[in-house]
C-alpha positions as CSV (number, residue, x, y, z in Angstrom):
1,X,161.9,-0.8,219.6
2,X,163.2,2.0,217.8
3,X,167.0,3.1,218.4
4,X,167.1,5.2,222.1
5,X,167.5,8.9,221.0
6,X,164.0,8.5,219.1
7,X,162.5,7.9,222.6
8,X,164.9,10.1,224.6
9,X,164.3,13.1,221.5
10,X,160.4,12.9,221.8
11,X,160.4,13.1,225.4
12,X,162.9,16.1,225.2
13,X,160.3,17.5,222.5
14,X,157.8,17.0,225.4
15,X,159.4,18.4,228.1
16,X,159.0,21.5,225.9
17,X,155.6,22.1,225.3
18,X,154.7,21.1,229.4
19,X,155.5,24.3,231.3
20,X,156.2,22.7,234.5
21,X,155.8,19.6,236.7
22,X,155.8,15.9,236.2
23,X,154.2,14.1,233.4
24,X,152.6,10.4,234.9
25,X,152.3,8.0,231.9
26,X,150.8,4.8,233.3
27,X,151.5,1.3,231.0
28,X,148.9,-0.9,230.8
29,X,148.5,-3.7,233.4
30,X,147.3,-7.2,232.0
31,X,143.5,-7.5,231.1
32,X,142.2,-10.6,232.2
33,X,139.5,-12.7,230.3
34,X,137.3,-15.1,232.6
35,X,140.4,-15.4,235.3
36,X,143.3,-13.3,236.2
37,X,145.5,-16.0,234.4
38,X,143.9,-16.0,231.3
39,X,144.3,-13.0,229.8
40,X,143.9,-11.2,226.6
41,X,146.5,-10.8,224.2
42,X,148.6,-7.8,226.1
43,X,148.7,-4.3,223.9
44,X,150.5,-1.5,225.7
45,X,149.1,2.3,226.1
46,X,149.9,4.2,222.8
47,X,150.9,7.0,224.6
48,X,153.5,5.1,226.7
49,X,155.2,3.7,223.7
50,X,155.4,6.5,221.7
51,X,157.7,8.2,224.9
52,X,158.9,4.8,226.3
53,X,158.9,2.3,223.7
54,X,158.7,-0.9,226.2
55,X,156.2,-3.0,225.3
56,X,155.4,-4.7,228.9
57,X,152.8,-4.8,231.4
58,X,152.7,-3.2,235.1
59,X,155.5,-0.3,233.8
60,X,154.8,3.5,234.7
61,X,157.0,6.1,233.4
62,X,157.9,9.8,234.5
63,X,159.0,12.6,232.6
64,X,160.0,15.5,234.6
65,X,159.1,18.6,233.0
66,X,161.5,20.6,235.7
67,X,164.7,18.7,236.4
68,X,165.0,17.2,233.1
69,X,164.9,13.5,234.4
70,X,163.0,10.4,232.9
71,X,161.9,7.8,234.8
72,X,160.7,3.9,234.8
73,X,158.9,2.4,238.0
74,X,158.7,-1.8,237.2
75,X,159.7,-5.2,238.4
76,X,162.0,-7.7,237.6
77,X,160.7,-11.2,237.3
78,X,160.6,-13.8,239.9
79,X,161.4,-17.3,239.7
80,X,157.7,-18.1,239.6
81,X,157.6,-15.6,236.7
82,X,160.5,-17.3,235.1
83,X,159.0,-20.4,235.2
84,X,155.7,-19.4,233.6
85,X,157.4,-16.7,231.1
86,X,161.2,-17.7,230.5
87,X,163.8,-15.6,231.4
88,X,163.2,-11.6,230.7
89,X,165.6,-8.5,230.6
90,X,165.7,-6.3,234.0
91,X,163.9,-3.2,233.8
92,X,167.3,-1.4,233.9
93,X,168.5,-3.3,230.8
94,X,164.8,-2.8,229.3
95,X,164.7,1.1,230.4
96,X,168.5,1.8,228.7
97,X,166.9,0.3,225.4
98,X,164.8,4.0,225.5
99,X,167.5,5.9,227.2
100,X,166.2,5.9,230.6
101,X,169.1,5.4,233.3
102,X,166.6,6.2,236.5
103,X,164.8,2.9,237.7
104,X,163.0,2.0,240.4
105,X,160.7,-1.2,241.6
106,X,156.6,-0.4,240.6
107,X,156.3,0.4,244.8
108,X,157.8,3.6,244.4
109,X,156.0,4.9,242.3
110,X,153.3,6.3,244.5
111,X,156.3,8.0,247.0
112,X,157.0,10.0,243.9
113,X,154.1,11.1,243.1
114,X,153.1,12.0,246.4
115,X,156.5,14.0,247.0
116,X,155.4,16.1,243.6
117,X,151.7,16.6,245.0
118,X,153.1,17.7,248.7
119,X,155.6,20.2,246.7
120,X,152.9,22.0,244.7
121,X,154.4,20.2,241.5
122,X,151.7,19.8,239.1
123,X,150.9,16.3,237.8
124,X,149.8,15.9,234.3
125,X,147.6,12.8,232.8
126,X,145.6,11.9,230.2
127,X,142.1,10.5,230.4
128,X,142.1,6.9,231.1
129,X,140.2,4.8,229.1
130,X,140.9,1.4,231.6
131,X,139.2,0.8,234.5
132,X,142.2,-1.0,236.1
133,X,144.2,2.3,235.2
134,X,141.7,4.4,236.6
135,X,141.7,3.0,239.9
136,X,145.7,2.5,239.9
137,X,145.9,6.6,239.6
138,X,143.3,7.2,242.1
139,X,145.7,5.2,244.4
140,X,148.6,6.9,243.3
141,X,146.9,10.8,243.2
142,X,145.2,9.9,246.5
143,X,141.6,11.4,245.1
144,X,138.3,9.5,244.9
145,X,138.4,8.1,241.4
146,X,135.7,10.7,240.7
147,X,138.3,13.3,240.4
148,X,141.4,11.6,238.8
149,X,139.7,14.0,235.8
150,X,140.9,16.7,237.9
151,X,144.5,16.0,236.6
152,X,143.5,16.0,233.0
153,X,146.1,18.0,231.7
154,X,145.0,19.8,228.5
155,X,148.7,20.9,228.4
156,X,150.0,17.4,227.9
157,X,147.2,16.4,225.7
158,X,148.0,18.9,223.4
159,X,151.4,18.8,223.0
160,X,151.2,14.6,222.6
161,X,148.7,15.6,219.6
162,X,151.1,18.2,218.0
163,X,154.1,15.4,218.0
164,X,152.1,12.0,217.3
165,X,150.0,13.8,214.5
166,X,153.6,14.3,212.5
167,X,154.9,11.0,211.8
168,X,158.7,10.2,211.7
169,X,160.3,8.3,208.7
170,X,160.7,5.2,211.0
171,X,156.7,5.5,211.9
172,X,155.7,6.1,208.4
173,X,158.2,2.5,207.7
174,X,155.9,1.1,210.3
175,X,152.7,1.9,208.7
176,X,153.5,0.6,205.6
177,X,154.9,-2.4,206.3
178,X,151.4,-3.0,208.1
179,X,149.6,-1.8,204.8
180,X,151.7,-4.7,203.0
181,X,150.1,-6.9,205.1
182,X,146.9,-5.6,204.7
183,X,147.6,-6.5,200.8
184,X,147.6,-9.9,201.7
185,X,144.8,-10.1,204.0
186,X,142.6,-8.2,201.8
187,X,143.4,-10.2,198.5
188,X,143.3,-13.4,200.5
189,X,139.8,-12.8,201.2
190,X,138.4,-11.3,197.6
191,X,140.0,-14.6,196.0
192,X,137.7,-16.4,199.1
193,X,134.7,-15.0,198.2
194,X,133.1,-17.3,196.5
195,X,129.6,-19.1,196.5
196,X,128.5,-20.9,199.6
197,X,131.2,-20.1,202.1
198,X,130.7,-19.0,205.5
199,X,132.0,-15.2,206.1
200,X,133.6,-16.8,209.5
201,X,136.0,-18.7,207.1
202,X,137.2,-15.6,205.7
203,X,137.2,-13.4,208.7
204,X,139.0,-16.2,210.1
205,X,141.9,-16.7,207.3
206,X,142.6,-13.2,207.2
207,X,143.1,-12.4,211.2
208,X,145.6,-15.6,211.2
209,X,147.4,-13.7,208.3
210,X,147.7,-10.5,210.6
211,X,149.3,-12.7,213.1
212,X,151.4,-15.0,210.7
213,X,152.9,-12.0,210.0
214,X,153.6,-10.6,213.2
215,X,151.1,-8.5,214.7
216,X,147.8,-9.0,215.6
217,X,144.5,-7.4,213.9
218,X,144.7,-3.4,214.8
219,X,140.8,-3.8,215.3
220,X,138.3,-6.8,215.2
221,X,137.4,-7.6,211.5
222,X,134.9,-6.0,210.2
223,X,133.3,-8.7,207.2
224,X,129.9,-8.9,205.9
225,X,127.9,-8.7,203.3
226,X,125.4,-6.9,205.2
227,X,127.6,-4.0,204.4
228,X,124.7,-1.5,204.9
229,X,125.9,-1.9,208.7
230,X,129.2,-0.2,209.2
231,X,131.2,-1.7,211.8
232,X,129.3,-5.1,211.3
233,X,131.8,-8.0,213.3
234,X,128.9,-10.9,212.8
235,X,130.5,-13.5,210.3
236,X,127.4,-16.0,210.3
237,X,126.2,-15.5,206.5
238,X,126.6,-18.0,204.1
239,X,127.9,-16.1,200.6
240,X,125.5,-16.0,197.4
241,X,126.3,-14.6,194.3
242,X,124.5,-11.2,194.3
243,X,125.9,-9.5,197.2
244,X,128.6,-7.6,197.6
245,X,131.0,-8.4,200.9
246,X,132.2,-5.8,202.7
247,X,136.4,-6.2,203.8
248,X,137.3,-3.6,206.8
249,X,140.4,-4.8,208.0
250,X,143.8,-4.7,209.0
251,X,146.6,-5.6,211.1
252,X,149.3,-4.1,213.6
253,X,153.3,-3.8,213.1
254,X,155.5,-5.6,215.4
255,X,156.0,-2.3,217.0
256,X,151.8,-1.3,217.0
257,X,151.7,0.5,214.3
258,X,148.8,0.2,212.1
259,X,147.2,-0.3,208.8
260,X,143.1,-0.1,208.3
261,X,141.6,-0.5,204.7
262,X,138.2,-1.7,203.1
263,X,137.7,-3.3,200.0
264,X,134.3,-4.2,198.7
265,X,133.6,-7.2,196.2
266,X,130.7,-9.0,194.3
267,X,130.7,-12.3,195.6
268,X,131.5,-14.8,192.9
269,X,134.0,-12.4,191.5
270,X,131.8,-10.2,188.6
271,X,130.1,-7.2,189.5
272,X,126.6,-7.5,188.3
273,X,125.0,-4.0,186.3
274,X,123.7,-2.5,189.6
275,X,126.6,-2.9,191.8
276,X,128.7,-2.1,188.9
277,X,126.8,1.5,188.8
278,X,126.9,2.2,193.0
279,X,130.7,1.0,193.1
280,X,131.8,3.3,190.3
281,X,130.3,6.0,191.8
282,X,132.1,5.2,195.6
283,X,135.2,4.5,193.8
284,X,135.1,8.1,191.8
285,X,134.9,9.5,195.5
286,X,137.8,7.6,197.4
287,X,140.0,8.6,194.0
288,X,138.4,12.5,194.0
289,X,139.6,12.8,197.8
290,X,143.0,11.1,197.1
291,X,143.9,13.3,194.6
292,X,142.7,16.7,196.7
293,X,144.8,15.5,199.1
294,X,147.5,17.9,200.4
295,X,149.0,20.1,203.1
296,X,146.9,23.4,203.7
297,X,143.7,22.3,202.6
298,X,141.0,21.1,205.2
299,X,140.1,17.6,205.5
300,X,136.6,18.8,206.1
301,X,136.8,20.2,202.7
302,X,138.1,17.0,201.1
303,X,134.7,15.1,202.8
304,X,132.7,17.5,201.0
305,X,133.9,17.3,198.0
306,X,133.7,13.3,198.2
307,X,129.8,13.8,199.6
308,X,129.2,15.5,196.7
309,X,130.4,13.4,194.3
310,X,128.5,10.5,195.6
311,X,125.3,12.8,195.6
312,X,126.0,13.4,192.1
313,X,127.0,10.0,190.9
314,X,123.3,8.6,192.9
315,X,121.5,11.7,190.9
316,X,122.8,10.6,187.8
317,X,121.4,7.0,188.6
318,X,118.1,8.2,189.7
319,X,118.6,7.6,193.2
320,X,119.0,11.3,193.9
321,X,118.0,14.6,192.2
322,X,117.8,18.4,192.3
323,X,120.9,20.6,193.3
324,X,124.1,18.8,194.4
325,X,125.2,21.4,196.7
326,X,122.2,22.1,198.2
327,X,121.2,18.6,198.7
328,X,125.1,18.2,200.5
329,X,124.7,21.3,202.2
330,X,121.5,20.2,203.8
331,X,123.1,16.9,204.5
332,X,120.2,14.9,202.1
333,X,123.5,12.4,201.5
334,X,123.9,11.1,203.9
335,X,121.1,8.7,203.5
336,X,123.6,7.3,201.5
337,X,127.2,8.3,203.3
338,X,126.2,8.9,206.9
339,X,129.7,8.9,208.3
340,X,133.0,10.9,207.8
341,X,135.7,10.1,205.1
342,X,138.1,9.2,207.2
343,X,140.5,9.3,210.7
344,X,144.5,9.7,211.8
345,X,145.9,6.4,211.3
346,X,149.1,5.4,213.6
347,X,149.6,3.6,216.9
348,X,145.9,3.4,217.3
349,X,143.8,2.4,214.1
350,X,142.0,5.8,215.1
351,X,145.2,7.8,216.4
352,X,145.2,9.2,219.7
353,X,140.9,9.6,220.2
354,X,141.4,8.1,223.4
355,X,143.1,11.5,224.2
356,X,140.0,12.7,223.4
357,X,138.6,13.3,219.5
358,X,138.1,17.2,219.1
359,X,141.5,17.4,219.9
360,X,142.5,15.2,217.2
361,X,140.5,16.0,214.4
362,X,139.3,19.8,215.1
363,X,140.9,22.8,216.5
364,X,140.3,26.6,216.9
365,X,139.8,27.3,213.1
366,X,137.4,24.8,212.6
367,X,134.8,23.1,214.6
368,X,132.2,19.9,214.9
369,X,128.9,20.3,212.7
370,X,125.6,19.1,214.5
371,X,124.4,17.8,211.0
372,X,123.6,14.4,210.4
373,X,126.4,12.5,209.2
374,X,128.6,15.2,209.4
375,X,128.5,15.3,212.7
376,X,130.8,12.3,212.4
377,X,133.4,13.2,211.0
378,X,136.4,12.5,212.8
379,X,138.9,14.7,211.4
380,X,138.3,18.1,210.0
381,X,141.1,20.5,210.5
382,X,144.3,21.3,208.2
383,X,146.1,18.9,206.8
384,X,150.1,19.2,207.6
385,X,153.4,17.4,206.2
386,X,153.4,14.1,208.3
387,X,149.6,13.3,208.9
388,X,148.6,10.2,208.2
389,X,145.2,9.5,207.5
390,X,142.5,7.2,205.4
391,X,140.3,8.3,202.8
392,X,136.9,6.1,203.2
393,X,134.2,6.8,201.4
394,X,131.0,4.7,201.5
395,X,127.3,4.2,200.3
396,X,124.7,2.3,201.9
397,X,121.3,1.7,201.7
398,X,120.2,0.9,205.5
399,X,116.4,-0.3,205.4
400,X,115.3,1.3,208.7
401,X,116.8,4.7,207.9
402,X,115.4,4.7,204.5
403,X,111.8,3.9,206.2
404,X,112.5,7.0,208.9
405,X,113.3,9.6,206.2
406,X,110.5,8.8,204.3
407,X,108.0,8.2,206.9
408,X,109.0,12.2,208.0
409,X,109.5,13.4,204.4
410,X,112.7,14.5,204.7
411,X,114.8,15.8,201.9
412,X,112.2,14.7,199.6
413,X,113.4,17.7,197.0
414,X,116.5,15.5,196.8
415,X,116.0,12.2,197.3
416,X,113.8,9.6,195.2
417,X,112.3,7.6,197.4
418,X,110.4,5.3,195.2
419,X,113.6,4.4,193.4
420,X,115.5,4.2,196.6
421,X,113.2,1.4,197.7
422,X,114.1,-0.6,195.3
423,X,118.0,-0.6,196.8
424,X,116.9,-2.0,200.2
425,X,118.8,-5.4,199.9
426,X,121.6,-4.2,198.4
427,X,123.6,-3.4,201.5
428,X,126.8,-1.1,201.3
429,X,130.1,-0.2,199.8
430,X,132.9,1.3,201.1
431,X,136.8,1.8,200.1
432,X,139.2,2.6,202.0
433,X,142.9,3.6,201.5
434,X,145.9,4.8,204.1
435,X,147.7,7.9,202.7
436,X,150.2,10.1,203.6
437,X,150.4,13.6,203.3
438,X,153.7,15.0,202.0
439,X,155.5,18.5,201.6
440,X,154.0,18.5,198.2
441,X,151.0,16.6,198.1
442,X,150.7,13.0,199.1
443,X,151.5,9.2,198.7
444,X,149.1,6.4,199.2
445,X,150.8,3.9,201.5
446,X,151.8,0.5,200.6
447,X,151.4,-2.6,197.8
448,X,148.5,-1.2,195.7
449,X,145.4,-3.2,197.0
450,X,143.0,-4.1,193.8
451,X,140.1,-1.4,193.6
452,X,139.1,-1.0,190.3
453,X,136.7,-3.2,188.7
454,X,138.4,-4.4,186.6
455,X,141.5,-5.1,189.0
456,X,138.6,-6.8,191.2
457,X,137.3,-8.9,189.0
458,X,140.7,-10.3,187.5
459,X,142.0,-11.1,191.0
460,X,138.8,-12.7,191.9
461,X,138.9,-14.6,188.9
């Protein structure tokens, strides 16, 4: 955990920006995976960490917008629990660790949220994105779970956005010291890359590096060299020189904080002439955004600029042609780049969308397209001091998508088809960095990862 007045200050901070009532933060309960003994490896809400910092299951915690009071509803450990678990800190000792002196056992918890309810108090949640939470705060709101959304509070969700979206010194520390690790998982596997091995092997080395080091994976690995799939978690292909493997990956601090970036690499260490050509040209992208990078500007912007200059790097190769900016503005890249450039990166590998994603990555001066590819983008609006967010631009030659375009003629002005046909088993790049933005610009987090060729190539060598 973090010291006590971080907690105590960022529910203070709250407390500001709720006009009035009681603000119900559930913790997660366990998550059980073929019995309620065995369960999964335990991950608290975001949301509850970030104001509560305790990192336990079956914990609920109050802040109370009116009287200026925090709360924690838990249990101590029983014997039986003992037994199982060893001995663990009362929920007083654990609640004065975030500055919380009110305590009270877990069956409580409902009595105080029916007093609020019976005195007109408003209660304010955020949507739940667990079915065992869902049904916990039907219990406790006394609604059919079909109207738990009722108490949605667009209030709360907001202001949680305006203070997680600004990372503190001590989250930023937390981040990077993920990205280190991420260094080590991600060079780990370029230097495994080789001829004949199973991708298994290497999705497998790197995830026991996440935890060696502390944390588990902040998302399953993504590792493949049938990159041309984007979130592809099968690890059943044997490597041949050729391909290119696609790295997604990375891990969580000891306090949840997260790293996520990709790295692409020829297997057997040397880029051939063609991947050579499509690398360099998703490279000059993730290096174009990084350097546009900076508070004021939108990240909408920045995606553009990166989708254009993969459409001009494919024209230059044949694979594309006629007007770059009409071809982006019509959305004939993303053939080739049919997702955003990037996300918020903090307790959650995609910060906060469980709050819900407009709310994250759009606002009132700038809204979601309904283009193709664009559509996906996950964060458009105005970068700020304190974001922190990846730059991840990608190409990809997906057979079936290739077949659809064609088969309706679309964007044929732009796009040359015959050539493009000839890219159909080449799969997919993508590169991915964390950065920061500053007062002044921005800093790319953590132990430089190799992503040049040549810095490829030597490591892998």
């Amino acid at each position: 955990m973090f010291e006590s007045k971080v907690y105590s200050s960022r529910r203070n901070k709250l407390r500001s920006l709720v006009s009035s009532g009681i603000v119900l933060l559930p913790g997660n309960p366990e998550a059980a995976m073929n019995y309620a003994a065995n369960t999964y490896h335990y991950r608290q809400d975001s949301n509850f960490l970030y104001y509560f910092g305790l990192d336990h299951p079956d914990f609920a915690g109050i802040i109370d917008v009116d009287n200026n009071r925090d709360y924690i509803f838990g249990n101590d450990v029983e014997m039986d629990d003992i037994i199982w678990m060893g001995f663990q800190p009362s929920v007083k000792e654990q609640s004065a660790k975030a500055g919380i002196e009110h305590t009270d056992p877990l069956s409580k918890l409902e009595a105080f949220v029916k007093d609020a309810l019976a005195k007109g108090r408003k209660v304010h949640i955020v949507k739940p994105y667990r079915g065992e939470v869902l049904v916990w705060l039907e219990s406790l709101l006394r609604v059919h779970h079909s109207h738990v959304k009722n108490f949605i509070s667009e209030e709360l969700i907001r202001g949680i956005v305006s203070m997680r979206s600004i990372k503190e010194d001590v989250e930023i520390r937390e981040i990077e010291r993920a990205v280190d690790v991420a260094y080590i998982m991600h060079t780990t596997g370029m230097k495994m890359a080789k001829q004949g091995v199973i991708e298994q092997e290497i999705a497998g080395a790197i995830e026991g590096i996440a935890i060696s080091h502390g944390g588990p994976v902040s998302f399953p690995v993504i590792l493949s060299v049938d990159g041309q799939t984007l979130h592809n978690h099968y690890h059943g292909n044997i490597l041949k020189e050729g391909r290119m493997m696609v790295i997604d990956a990375g891990c969580e601090s000891a306090l949840h904080y997260a790293s996520d970036i990709t790295r692409t690499v020829p297997v057997g260490g040397k880029f051939n002439q063609r991947q050579k050509e499509i690398y360099e040209v998703v490279l000059k992208a993730n290096m174009e955004a990084i350097k546009a990078i900076k508070p004021g500007v939108y990240y909408k912007e920045i995606h553009l600029l990166a989708a254009k200059t993969i459409a001009s790097g494919l024209k230059d190769l044949g694979l594309m042609k006629g007007d770059v900016n009409e071809a982006v503005a019509k959305g004939a890249h993303s053939l080739f780049f049919p997702h955003g450039l990037g996300h918020m990166l903090g307790l959650d590998v995609h910060d906060m969308e469980g709050l819900g994603e407009n709310f994250i990555g759009y606002d009132k001066t700038v809204s979601r397209s309904d283009q193709f590819g664009l559509a996906f983008l996950r964060l458009a609006r105005k970068l700020e001091p304190g974001f922190v967010l990846t730059d991840e631009p990608g190409c990809y030659f997906i057979p079936a998508l290739i077949d659809q375009w064609r088969k309706e003629g679309k964007h044929t002005e732009y796009i040359n088809y015959d050539k493009v046909e000839t890219y159909k088993d080449f799969g997919g790049i993508r590169i991915e960095d964390d950065i920061l933005v500053t007062a002044d610009g921005h800093r790319v987090l953590g132990k430089p990862i190799p992503k040049t060729v040549d810095e490829v190539e030597k490591l892998m060598g």
